[in-house]
PDB file of N, H, CA, C and O in Angstrom:
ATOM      1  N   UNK A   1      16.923 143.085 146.799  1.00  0.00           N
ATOM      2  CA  UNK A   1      16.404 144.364 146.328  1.00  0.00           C
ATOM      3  C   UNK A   1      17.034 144.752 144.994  1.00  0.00           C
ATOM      4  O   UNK A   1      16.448 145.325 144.076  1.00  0.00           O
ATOM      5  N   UNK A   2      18.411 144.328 145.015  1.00  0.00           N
ATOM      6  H   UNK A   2      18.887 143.862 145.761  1.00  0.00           H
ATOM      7  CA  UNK A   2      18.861 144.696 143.892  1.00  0.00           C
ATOM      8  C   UNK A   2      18.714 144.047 142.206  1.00  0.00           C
ATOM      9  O   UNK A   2      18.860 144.415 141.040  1.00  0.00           O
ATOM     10  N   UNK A   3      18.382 143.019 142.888  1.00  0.00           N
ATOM     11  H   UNK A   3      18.263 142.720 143.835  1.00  0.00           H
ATOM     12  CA  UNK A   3      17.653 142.092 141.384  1.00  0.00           C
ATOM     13  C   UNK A   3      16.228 142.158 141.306  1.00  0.00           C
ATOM     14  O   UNK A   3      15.745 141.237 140.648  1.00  0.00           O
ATOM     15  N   UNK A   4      15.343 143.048 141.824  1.00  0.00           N
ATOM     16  H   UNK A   4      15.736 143.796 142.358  1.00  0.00           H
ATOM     17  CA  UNK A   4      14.063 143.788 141.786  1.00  0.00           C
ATOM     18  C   UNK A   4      14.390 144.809 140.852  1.00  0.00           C
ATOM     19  O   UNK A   4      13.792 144.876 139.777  1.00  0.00           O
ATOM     20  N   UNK A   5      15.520 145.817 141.250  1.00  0.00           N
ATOM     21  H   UNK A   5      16.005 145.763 142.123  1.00  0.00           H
ATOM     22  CA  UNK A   5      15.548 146.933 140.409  1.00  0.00           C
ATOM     23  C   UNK A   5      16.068 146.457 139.200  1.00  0.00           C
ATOM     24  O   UNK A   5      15.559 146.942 138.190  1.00  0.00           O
ATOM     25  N   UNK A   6      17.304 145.304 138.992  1.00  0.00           N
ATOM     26  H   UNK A   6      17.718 144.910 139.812  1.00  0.00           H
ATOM     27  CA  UNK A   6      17.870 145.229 137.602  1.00  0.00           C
ATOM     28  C   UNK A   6      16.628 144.363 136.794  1.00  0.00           C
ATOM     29  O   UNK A   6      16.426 144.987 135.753  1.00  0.00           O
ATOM     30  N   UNK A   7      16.008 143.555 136.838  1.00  0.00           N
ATOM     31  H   UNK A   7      16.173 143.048 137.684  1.00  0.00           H
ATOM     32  CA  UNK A   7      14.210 143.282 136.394  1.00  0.00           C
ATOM     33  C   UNK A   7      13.582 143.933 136.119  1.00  0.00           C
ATOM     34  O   UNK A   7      12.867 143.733 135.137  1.00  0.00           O
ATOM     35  N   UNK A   8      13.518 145.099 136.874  1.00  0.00           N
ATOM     36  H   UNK A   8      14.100 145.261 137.671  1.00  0.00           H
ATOM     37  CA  UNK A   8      12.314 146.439 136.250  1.00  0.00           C
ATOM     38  C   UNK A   8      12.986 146.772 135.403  1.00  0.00           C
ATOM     39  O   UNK A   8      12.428 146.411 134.367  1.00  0.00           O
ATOM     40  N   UNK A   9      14.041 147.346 135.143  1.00  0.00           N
ATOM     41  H   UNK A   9      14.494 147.639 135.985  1.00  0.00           H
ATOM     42  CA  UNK A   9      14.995 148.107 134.493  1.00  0.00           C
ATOM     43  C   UNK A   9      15.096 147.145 133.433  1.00  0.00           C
ATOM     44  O   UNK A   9      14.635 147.708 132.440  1.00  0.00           O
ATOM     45  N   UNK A  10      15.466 145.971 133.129  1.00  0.00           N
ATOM     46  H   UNK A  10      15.840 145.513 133.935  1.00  0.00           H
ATOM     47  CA  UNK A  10      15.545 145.467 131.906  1.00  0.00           C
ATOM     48  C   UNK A  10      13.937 145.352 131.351  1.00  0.00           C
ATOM     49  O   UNK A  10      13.727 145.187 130.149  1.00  0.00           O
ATOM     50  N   UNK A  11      12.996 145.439 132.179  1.00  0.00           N
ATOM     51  H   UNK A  11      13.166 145.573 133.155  1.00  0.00           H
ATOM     52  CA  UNK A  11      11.343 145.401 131.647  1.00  0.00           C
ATOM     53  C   UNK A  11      11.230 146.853 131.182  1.00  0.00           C
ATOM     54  O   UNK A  11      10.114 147.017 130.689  1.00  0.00           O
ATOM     55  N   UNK A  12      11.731 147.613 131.161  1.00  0.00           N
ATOM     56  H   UNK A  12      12.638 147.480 131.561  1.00  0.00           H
ATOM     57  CA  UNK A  12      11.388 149.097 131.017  1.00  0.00           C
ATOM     58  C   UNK A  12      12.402 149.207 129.828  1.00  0.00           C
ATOM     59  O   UNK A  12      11.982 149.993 128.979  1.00  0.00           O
ATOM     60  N   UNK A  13      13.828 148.553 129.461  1.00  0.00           N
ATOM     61  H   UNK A  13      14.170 147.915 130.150  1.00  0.00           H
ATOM     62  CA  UNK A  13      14.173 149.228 128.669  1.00  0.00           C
ATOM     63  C   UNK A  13      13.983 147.445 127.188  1.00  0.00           C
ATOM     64  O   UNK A  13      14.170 146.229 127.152  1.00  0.00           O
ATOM     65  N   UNK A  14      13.468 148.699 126.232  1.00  0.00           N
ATOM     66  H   UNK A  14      13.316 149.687 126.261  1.00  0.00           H
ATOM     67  CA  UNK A  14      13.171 147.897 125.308  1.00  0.00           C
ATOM     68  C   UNK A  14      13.864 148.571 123.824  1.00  0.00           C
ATOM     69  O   UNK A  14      13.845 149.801 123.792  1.00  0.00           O
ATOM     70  N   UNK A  15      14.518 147.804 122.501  1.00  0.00           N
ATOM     71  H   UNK A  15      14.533 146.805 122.527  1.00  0.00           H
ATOM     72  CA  UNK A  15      14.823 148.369 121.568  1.00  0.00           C
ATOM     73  C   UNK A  15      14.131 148.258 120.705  1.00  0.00           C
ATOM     74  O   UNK A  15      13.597 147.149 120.668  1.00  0.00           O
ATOM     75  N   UNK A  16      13.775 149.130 119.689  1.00  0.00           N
ATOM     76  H   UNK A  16      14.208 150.031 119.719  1.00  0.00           H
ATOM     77  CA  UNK A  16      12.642 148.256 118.294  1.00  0.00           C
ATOM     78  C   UNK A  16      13.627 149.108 116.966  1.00  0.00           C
ATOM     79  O   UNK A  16      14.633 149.816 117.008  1.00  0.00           O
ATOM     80  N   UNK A  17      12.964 148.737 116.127  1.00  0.00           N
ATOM     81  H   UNK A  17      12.147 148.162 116.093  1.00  0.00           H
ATOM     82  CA  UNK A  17      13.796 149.005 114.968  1.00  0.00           C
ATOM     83  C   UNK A  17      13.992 150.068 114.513  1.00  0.00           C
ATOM     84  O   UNK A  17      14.866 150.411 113.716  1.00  0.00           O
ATOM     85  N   UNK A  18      12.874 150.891 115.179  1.00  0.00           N
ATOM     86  H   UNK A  18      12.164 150.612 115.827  1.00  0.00           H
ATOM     87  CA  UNK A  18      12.831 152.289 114.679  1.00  0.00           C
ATOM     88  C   UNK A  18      14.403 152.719 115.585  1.00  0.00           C
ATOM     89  O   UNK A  18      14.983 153.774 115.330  1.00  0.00           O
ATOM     90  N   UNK A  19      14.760 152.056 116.291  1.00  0.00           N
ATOM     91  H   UNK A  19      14.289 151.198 116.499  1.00  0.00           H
ATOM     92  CA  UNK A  19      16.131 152.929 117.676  1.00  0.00           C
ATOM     93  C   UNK A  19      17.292 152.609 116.677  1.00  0.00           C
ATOM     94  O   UNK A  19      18.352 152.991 117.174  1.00  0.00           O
ATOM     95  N   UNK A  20      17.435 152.144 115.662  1.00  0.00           N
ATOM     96  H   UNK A  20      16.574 151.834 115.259  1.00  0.00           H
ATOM     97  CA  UNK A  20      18.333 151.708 114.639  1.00  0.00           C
ATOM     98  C   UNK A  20      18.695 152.689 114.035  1.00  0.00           C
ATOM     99  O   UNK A  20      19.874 152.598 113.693  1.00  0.00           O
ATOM    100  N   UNK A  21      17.840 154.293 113.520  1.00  0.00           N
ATOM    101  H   UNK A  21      16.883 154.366 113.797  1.00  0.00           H
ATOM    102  CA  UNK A  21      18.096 155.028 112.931  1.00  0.00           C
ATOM    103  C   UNK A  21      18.015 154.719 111.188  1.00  0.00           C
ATOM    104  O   UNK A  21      18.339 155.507 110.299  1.00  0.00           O
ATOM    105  N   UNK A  22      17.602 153.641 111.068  1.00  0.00           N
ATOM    106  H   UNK A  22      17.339 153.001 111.790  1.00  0.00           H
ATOM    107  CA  UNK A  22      17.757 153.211 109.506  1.00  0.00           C
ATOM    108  C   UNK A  22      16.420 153.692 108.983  1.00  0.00           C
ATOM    109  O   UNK A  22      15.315 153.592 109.517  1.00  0.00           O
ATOM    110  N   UNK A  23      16.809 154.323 107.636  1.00  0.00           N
ATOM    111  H   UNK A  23      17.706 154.404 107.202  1.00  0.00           H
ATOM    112  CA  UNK A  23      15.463 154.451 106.474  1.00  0.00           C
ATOM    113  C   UNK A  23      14.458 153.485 106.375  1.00  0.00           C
ATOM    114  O   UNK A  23      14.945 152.372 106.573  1.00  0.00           O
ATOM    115  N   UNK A  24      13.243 153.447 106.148  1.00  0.00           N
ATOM    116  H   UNK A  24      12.847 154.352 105.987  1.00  0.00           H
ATOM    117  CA  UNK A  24      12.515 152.939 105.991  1.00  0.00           C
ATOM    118  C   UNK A  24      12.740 151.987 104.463  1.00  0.00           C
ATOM    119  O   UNK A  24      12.284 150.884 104.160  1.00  0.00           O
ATOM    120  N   UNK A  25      13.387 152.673 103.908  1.00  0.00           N
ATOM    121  H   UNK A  25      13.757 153.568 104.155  1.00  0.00           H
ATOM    122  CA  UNK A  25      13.912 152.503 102.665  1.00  0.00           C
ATOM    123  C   UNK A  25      15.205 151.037 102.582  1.00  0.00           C
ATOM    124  O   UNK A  25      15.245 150.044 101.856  1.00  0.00           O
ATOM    125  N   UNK A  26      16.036 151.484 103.589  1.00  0.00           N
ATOM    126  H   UNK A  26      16.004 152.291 104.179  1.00  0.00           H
ATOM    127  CA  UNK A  26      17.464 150.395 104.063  1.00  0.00           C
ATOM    128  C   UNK A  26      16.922 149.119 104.458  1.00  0.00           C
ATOM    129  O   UNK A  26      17.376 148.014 104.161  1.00  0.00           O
ATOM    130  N   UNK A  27      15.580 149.461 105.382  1.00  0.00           N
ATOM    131  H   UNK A  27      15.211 150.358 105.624  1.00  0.00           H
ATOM    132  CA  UNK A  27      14.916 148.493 106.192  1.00  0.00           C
ATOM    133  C   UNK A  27      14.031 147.776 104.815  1.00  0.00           C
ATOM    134  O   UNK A  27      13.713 146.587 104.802  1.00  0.00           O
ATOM    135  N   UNK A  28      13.878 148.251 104.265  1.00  0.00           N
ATOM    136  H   UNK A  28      14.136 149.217 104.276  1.00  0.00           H
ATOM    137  CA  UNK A  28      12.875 147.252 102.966  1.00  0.00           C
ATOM    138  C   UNK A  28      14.388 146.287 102.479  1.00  0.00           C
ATOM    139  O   UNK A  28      14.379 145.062 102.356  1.00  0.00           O
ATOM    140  N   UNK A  29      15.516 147.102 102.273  1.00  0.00           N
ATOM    141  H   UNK A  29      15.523 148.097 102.373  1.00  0.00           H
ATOM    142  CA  UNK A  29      16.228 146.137 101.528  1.00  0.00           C
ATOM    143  C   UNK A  29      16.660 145.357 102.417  1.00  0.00           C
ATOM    144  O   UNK A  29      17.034 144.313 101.882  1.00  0.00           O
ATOM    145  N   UNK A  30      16.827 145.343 103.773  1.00  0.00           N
ATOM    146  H   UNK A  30      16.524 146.191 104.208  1.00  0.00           H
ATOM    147  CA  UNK A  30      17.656 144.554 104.434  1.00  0.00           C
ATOM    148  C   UNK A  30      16.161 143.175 104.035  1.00  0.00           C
ATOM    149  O   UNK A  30      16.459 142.140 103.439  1.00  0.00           O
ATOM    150  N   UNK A  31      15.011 143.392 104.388  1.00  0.00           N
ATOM    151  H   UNK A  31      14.769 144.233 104.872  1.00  0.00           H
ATOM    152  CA  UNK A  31      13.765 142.542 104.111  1.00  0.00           C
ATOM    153  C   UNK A  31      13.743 141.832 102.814  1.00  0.00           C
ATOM    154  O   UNK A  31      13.358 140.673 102.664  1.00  0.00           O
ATOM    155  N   UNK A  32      14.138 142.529 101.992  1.00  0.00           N
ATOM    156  H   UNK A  32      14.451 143.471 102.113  1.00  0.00           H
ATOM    157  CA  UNK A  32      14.477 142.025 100.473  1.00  0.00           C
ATOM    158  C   UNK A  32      15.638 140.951 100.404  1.00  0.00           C
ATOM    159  O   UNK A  32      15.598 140.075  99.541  1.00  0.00           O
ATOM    160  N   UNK A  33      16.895 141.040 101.517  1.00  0.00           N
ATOM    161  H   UNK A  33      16.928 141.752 102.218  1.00  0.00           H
ATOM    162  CA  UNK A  33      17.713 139.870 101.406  1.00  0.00           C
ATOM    163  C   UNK A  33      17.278 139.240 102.680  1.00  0.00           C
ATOM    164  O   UNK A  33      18.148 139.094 103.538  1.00  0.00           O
ATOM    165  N   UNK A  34      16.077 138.846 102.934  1.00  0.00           N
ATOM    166  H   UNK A  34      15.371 138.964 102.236  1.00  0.00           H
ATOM    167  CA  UNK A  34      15.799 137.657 104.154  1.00  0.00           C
ATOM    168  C   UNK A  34      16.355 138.060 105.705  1.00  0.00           C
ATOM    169  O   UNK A  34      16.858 137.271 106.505  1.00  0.00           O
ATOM    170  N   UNK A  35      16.075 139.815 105.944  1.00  0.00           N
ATOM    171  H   UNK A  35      15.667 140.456 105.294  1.00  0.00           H
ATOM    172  CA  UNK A  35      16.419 139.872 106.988  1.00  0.00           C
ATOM    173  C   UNK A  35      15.029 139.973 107.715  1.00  0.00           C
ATOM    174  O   UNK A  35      14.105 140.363 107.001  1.00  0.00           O
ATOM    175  N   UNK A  36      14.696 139.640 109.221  1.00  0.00           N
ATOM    176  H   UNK A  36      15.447 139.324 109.801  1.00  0.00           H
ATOM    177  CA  UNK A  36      13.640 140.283 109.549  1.00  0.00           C
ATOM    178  C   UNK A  36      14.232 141.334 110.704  1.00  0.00           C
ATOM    179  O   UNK A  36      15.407 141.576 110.980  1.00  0.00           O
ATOM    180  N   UNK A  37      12.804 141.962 111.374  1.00  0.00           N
ATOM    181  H   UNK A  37      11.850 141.765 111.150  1.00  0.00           H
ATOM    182  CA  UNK A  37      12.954 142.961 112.764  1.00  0.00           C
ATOM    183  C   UNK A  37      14.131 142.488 113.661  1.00  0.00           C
ATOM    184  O   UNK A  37      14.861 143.329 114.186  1.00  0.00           O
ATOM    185  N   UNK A  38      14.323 141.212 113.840  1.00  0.00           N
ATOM    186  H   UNK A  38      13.731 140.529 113.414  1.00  0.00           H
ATOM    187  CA  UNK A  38      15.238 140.326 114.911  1.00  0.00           C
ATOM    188  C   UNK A  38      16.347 140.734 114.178  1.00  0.00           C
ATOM    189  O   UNK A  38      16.821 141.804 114.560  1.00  0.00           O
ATOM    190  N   UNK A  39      16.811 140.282 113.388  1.00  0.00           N
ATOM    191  H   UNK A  39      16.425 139.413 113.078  1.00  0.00           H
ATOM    192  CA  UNK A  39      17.872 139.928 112.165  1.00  0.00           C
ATOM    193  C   UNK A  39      18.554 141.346 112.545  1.00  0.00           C
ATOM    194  O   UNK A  39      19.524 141.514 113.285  1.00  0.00           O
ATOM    195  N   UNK A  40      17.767 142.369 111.820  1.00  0.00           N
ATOM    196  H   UNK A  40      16.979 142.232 111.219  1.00  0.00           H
ATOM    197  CA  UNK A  40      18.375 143.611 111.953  1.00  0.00           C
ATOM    198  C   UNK A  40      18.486 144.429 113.172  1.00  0.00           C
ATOM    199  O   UNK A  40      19.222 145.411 113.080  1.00  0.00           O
ATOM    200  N   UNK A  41      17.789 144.174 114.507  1.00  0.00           N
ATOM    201  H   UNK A  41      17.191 143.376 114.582  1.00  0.00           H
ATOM    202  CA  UNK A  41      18.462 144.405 115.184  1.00  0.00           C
ATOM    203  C   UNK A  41      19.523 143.828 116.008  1.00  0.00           C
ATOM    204  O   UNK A  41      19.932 144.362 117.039  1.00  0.00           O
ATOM    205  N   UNK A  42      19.867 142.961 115.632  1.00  0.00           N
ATOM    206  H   UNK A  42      19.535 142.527 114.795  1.00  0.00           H
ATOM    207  CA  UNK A  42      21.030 142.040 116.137  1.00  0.00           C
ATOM    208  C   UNK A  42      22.075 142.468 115.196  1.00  0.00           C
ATOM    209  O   UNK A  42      23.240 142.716 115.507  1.00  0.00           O
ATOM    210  N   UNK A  43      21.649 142.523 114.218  1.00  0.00           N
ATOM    211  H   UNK A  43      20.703 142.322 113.965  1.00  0.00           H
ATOM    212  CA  UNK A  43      22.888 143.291 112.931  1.00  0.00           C
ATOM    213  C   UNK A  43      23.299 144.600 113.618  1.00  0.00           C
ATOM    214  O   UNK A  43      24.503 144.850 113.663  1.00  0.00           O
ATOM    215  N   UNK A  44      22.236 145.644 114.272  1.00  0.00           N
ATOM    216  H   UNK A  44      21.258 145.441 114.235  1.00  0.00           H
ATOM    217  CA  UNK A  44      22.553 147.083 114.804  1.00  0.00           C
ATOM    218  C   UNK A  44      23.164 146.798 115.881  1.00  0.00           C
ATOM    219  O   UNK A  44      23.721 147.795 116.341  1.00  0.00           O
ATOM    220  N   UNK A  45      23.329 145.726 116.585  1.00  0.00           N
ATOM    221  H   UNK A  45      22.877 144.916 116.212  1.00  0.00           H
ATOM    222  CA  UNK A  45      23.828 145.632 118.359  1.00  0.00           C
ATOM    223  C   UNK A  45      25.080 145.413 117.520  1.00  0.00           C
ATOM    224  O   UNK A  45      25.556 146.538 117.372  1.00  0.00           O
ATOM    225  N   UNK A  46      25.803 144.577 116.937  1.00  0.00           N
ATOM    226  H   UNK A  46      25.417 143.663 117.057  1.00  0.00           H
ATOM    227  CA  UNK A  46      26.700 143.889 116.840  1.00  0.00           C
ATOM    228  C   UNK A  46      27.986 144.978 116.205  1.00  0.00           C
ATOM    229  O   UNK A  46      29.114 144.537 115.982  1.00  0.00           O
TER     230      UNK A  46
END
């Protein structure tokens, strides 16, 4: 039961770039030095 709920729970929680808090503006430059969506949020976890 309990690896039912931790499955939903990781299916339900999702991050996107907008949860980064960064400018739209920061986010062009991070794109400008070869970052993508992945890139930078692995840059924000870390």
């Amino acid at each position: 039961m309990e690896d039912a709920r931790i499955e939903n729970q990781t299916e339900e929680t999702q991050i996107t770039i907008t949860d980064t808090e960064w400018t739209e503006s920061e986010r062009e430059q991070m794109r400008l030095h070869g970052y993508d969506d992945m890139d930078m949020l692995r840059a924000w976890l870390s």
